[in-house]
N, C-alpha and C positions, 0 to 999 in steps of 0.2 A: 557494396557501396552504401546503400542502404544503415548499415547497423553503424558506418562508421560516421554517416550522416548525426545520428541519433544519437552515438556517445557523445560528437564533437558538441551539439545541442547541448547534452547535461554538463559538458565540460565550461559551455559559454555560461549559464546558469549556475554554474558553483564562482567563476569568476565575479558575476551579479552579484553574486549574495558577500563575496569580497571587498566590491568594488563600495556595496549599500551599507559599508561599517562607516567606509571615507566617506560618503554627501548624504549620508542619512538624515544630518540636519540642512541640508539645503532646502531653500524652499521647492524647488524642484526634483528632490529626492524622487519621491512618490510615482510622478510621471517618468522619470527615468527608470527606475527599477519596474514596476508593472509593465509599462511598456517594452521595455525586454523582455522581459517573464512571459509576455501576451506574445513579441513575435518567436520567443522559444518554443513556447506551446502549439504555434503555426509550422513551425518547422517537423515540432515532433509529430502533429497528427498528423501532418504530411508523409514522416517516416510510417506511421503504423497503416496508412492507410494503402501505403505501396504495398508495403509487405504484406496486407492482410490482401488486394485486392490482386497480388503475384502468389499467392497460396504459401509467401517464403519457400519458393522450390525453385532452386535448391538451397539447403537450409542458410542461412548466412553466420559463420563464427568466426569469432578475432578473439584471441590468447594476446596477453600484454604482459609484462615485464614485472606487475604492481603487486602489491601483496606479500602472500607467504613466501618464502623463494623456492618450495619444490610444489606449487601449484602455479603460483601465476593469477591474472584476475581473467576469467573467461567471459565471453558473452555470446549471446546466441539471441538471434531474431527468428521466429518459426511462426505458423501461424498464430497460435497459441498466446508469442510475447507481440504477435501484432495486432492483435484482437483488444491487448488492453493497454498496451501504447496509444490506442486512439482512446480509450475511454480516459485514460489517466488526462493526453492531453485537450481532450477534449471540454473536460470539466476543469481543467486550468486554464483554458483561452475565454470561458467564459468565468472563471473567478477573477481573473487580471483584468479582465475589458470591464468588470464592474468595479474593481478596485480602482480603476484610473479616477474614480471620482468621490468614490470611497474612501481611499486613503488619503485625500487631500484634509479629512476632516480629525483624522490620526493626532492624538495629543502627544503620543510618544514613538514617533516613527522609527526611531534609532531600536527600538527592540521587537520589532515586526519585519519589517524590509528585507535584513540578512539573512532572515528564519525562514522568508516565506519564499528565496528562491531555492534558500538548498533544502525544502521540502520537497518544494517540485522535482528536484534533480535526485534525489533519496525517493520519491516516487518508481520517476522514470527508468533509474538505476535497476530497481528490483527486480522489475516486469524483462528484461533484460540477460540480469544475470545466470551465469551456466556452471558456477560452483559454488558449495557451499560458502567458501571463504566470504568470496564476493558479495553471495547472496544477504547473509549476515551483517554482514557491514553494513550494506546499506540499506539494511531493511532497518539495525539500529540505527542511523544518520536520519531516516524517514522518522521514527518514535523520536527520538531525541529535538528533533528540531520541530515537530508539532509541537510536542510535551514545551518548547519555548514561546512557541506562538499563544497556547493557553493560556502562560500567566504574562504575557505579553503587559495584561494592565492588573499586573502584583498587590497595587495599593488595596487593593479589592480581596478579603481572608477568603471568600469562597473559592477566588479564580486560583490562589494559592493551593489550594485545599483540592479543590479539580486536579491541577496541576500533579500534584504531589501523589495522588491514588491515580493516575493517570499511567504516570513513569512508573509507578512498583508494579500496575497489570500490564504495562508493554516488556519490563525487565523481565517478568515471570514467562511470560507469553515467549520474549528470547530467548532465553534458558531451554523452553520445551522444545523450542526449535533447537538449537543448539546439539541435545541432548539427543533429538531425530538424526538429522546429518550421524553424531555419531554411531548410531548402530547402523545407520543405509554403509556408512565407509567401513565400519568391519574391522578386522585387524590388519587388511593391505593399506588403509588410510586413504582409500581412493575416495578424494572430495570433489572430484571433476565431474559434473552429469555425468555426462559421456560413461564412465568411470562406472557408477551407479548402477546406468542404466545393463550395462554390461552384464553386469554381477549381481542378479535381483535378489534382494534378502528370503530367507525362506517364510513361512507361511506364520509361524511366531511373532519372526522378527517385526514381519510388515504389519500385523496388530498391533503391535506396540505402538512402531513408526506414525502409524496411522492413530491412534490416540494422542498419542504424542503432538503431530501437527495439527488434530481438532483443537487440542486443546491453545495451541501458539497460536494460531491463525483465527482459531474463535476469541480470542483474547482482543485480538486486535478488529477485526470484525462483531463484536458486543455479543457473542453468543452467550445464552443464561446457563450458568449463572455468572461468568464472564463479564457482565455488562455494564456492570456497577459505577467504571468509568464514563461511557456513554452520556448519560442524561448530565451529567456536570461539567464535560470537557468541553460539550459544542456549545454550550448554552457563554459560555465563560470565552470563548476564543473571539475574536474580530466576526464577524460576519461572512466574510468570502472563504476566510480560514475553517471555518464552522464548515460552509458547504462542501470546500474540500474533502476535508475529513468524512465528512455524513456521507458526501456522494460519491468521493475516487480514493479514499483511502480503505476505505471497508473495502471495495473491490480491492482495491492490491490485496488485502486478504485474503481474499477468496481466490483470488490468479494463486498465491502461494499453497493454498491448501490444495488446487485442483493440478499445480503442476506436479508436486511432490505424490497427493493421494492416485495420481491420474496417469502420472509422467514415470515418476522413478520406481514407483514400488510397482509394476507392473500390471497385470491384471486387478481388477478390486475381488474381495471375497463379499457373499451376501451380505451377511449381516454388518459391514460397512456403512449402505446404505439406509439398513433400520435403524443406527443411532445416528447418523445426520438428520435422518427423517423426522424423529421424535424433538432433540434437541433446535433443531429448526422449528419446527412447527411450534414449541412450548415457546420460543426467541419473537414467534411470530404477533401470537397472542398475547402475551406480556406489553410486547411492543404498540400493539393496538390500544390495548389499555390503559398505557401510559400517555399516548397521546388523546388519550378522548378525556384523562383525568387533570390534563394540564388546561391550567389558566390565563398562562400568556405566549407572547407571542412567538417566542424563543425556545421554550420549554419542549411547546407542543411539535413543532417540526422535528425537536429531538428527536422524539417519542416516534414522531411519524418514518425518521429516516431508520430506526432503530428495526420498525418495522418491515420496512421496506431492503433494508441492506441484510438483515439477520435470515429474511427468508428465502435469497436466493443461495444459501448454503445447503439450506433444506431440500432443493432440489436435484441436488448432489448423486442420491442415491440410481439415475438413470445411468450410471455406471459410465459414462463417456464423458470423453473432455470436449467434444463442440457442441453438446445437449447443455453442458453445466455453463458452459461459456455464452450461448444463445441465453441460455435462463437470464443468465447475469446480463445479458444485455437490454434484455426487456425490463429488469428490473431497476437498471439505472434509468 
């Protein structure tokens, strides 16, 4: 009941982001959509927080009719996608409840509003899903529709210029994912978790896999040398849209990297955890640096979330998924 609470949520939220093409220019746009978006994100951290605070036991999955037609769109609620169901919504009830007064000040709302619910809902989507298919899709609906929010105010060469190195490291970042799934599924094509988890790749395969999703998942969480988008994207996007991204969309990251490094490929091997270690830690320092060499006011918080969101992958190496999931929580 639960997971189908939580679709119906992102389902209401893609309708928002429909509904905010049509009154985008109302003068009351703003508070119509945010405020949806605000009471979506109440609903959703309500779903994560049942499910995290019921341990999801037993597990909760719904198979739906969408998609490829010999897979289907799966989804799965477990502790794991309840754990960042509340982070995701969490830091969307507090970007909508400061937008309600924020975006009243919006020059061009019509290119914000429709972006910024099916983010939320390409968020929620991810943390969620239980196949590749599914997972993909909406993890590019999440890139895609940030990558819009960015150049939200186009007039602007830089926010273009963000924008534009923004989509070719989330495109590349998709590809390495992409590329993962394909050797987890093998030559049976089983893209269903379930499926995956079944049939764990041998000890080859899951190094690659496992490079493979460093590198998508650091892409999108600014690992170096990764990061290059980072310090142009946030600084360039709306404000609450900024915090998003710095503070719950890196996390979607990191839930992607620890469900697959964590979830499907089975046990970790050692030396897994020495090259998060290292890559993390170099992510961490950098990050530091760049916020103590920034000048204003925008710049610097990059720098600061850059360091803050790049070093909870580094923690990675304690080889579990509620040590890595804990980390991340302190770290949000």
């Amino acid at each position: 009941m639960t997971l189908v609470i939580a679709l119906g949520c992102v389902a209401a939220l893609l309708v928002v982001a429909c509904l905010a093409v049509a009154v985008s220019r109302s003068r009351l746009a703003s508070s119509i959509v945010y405020g949806a978006c605000l009471l979506g994100s109440v609903v959703g951290l309500g779903c994560g927080l049942t499910g995290l605070l019921a341990g999801a036991t037993p597990v909760s999955a719904i198979a739906l009719p969408l998609g490829l037609p010999w897979i289907g769109a799966h989804f799965r609620l477990d502790a794991l996608s309840a754990f960042f169901l509340v982070v995701v919504n969490f830091g969307a009830l507090g970007a909508s409840l400061f937008a309600l007064g924020y975006g009243r000040h919006e020059e061009q709302p019509e290119r914000v509003l429709p972006f910024y619910a099916g983010f939320l809902a390409g968020m929620n989507l991810v943390v969620v899903a239980d196949d590749a298919f599914t997972f993909l899709v909406s993890w590019e609906f999440m890139s895609l529709s940030s990558c819009a929010l960015v150049i939200a105010h186009h007039r602007d060469p830089e926010n273009v210029k963000a924008g534009y190195i923004y989509i070719v490291m989330a495109s590349i970042g998709t590809l390495a994912l992409l590329l993962a799934f394909g050797a987890l599924a093998g030559a049976n094509g089983g893209y269903a978790f379930d499926a995956i988890r079944a049939a764990p790749p041998s000890e080859g395969i899951a190094g690659l896999v496992f490079c493979l999703v460093l590198f998508g998942a650091g892409s999108k969480a600014g690992l170096v040398p990764l990061h290059v988008w980072l310090p142009l994207a946030h600084p360039a996007a709306p404000s609450h849209v900024s915090a998003l991204m710095s503070g719950v969309m890196t996390k979607v990251a990191v839930y992607g990297f620890v469900r697959i490094a964590f979830d499907l490929l089975g046990p970790p091997v050692w030396w897994w955890g020495m090259v998060v270690l290292a890559i993390g830690s170099a992510t961490a320092v950098l990050g530091i640096l760049y916020a103590t060499l920034q000048r204003d006011g925008i710049g610097a918080p990059a720098g600061d979330w850059q360091f803050k969101s790049c070093s909870t992958p580094s923690t990675c190496p304690s080889g579990s998924v509620s040590g890595t999931a804990s980390t991340a929580r302190v770290s949000y």
